[in-house]
C-alpha angles and dihedrals in degrees: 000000000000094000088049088050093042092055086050098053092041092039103126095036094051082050101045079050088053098051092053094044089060101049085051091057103050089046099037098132075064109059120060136216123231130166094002090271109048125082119201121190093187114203137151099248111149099004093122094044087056093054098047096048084050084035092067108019092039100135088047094040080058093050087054096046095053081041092059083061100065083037099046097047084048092055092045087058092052099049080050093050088049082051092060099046091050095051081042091055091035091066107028107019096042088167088055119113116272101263091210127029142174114253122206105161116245099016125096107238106216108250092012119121095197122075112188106211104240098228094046089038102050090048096045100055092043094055086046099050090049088052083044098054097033080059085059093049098050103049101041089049079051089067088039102259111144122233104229095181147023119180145152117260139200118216093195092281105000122078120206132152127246142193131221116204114188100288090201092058084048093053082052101051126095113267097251089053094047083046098053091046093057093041095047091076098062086037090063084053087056094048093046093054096059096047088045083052091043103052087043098055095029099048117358108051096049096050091054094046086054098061098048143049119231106260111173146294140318135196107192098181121026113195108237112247091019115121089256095059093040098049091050109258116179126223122221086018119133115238124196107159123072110182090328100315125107111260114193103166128008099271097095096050091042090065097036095062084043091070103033134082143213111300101029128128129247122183113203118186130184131167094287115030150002125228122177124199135207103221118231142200118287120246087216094058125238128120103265124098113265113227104182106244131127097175132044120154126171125251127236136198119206119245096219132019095225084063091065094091107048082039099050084046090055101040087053086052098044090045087052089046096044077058092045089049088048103040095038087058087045107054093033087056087047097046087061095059109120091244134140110272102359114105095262095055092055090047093053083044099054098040090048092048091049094052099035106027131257099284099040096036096049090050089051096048088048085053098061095031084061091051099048091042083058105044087045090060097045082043088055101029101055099060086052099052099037089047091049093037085053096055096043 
């Protein structure tokens, strides 16, 4: 029965995996295995478009490129900080969020609080890692590197796209150049993240809000064992009542929790039921109740119903770009880890090599990659094992 159950709930993902098993298969000459686990299909989709985008913008491309440095080294020192935070929690703040995760759309990580749709999910990161990779081929055309392949790829479950400009040209090229290169990948995340939250906040948001009234109060994730989750909350349930009074968007619970401690009471209604919760402390320390939630997003109602295809059409769209916004931060940040192969490895590895010399620069690069590939694992791991050891 619990097989049965699991295929059900995993239906569409067991079949998309299917589907690609089965075009590897039948073109299988064509796909490559590298590493035991990672599965490459090389073409040349979207060379010529690369060179003709570097072709023509190739002084700016370059700007950008030398931009993404400062960027990317920025970006370097954050992921480490969150490093830090998360060894920090891990010991002393043992309740506290996971600060890294592992991320497979449409499955439920143990110990994650974060669940990527699988639709959305597959869809948005491939969209990111395109932008991502597309970041690597113009700038290095720019410095007239040619790009020799373009493919598809398989990280064990999750598929993405890749280029693969000349490596021996790389090797060749000044540092800076080589730096910029590997940092210009995580950069375009950058940059598509600010177009994604621009044309979220700019246009599509307003449009949306145009076409509803304001109707109640959503939690989309309730913590296991947070007030919230003991007291039976429901997700996806429509809330209007806060403590008696009306609530039609969050701003009114916003500011209640604002103002309120551990141990006090709130009273949620919907249509349908009413569920109070005693407030707790928060993991994360401070002096307001906890309720348990990491996701709370207000309802609508349209105002026509003339108005319910263009908005379902636009709340799909703005649901696929808030993944691309999210996922595109993410990978870009993680790309920027100093470890080993990943862009900001390299980055740490060219730019060590070229202050303290090959020998010196690259032990000490494989120093630090060893350490963060550690504390990556213990960071990843422990949610998964406490969450599955807690419910043994």
């Amino acid at each position: 029965m619990a097989v049965i159950e699991w295929v059900l709930q995993y239906k569409w993902i067991i079949l998309f995996y299917l589907a690609i098993a089965l075009i590897i298969y039948f073109n299988r000459k064509k796909w490559q295995v590298e590493s035991k686990f990672i599965l490459i299909y090389r073409t040349k989709w979207g060379i010529k478009l690369i060179d003709k985008v570097a072709d023509k913008n190739k002084e700016f491309i370059k700007v950008l490129g030398y931009s993404a440095i400062g960027v990317g080294f920025v970006g370097m020192i954050t992921i480490v900080g969150f490093f830090i935070k998360g060894l920090y929690d891990l010991i002393f703040v043992p309740d506290a969020l996971p600060t890294m995760s592992l991320v497979i759309p449409g499955v439920q990580i143990p110990g994650s609080p974060i669940f990527v749709p699988f639709w959305y999910g597959i869809i948005a990161l491939f969209i990111v890692i395109v932008f991502h990779e597309f970041g690597h081929g113009i700038v290095a055309r720019a410095h007239g590197i040619p790009v020799k392949n373009t493919g598809l790829v398989l990280f064990g479950p999750l598929p993405g796209a890749f280029v693969e400009p000349d490596e021996k040209k790389i090797l060749k090229s000044p540092s800076p150049v080589q730096v910029s290169m590997f940092a210009s990948g995580p950069f375009f995340n950058a940059i598509l993240a600010a177009i994604v939250a621009l044309l979220l906040f700019a246009v599509i948001n307003p449009l949306t809000s145009s076409m509803v009234n304001p109707a109640g109060v959503q939690f989309t994730n309730l913590q296991e064992g947070q007030p919230a989750f003991n007291a039976g909350l429901q997700t996806d349930v429509t809330y209007t009542v806060l403590n008696g009074e009306s609530m039609q968007d969050t701003q009114i619970l916003t500011t209640t929790l604002s103002c309120s401690k551990p141990g006090d009471n709130i009273t949620l209604r919907s249509a349908d039921s009413t569920v109070m919760i005693t407030l707790g402390e928060n993991p994360n320390g401070g002096t307001n109740g906890y309720l348990g939630v990491t996701g709370i997003k207000p309802d609508y109602k349209l105002k026509d119903d003339s108005l319910k295809i263009p908005y379902s059409a636009l709340f799909i769209l703005a649901n696929l770009l808030e993944w691309v916004f999210l996922l595109s931060l993410g990978i870009g940040l993680a790309n920027l880890l100093p470890l080993g192969p990943v862009d900001g490895g390299r980055m740490l590895h060219t730019t060590l090599v070229d202050m303290k010399g090959k020998e010196k620069g690259t032990k000490i690069w494989a120093q630090i990659s060893w350490v963060t590939f550690v504390v990556l694992i213990i960071l990843v791991l422990t949610p998964i094992i406490k969450s599955v050891l807690f419910k043994i």
